[in-house]
C-alpha angles and dihedrals in degrees: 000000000000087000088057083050092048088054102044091044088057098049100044083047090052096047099049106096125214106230114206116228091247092057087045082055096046093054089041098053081042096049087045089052103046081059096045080061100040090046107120121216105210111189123162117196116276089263106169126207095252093062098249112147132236084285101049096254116132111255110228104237114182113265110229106229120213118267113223119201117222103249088214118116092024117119 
């Protein structure tokens, strides 16, 4: 069983990789540049609650009109 440790131990050791700090800078001004182009820019239009457009005016929405039942055939 120590022998299976030994060996592990060894592998795991001869595969790990020492990475010099200009290599470390070099990734990390990749990795910042591959988000700057990524970084997405979301606007909508300056739209106001009051409906008034982009240029103040007021925009013309439809104006629901009041349905009226026929109060014939009720009791």
């Amino acid at each position: 069983m120590l022998e299976n440790i030994k060996t592990d131990v060894v592998k795991i050791l001869s595969n790990v990789q020492i990475r010099q700090p200009e290599e470390i800078e070099a990734m990390e001004r990749q990795r910042r540049e591959q988000a700057e182009r990524q970084k997405m820019d979301f606007k909508h239009d300056a739209e106001s609650a009051m409906g008034n457009g982009a240029d103040g005016e007021a925009t013309a929405e439809p104006v629901a009109e009041t349905f009226v039942r026929d109060e014939k055939g009720w009791p």
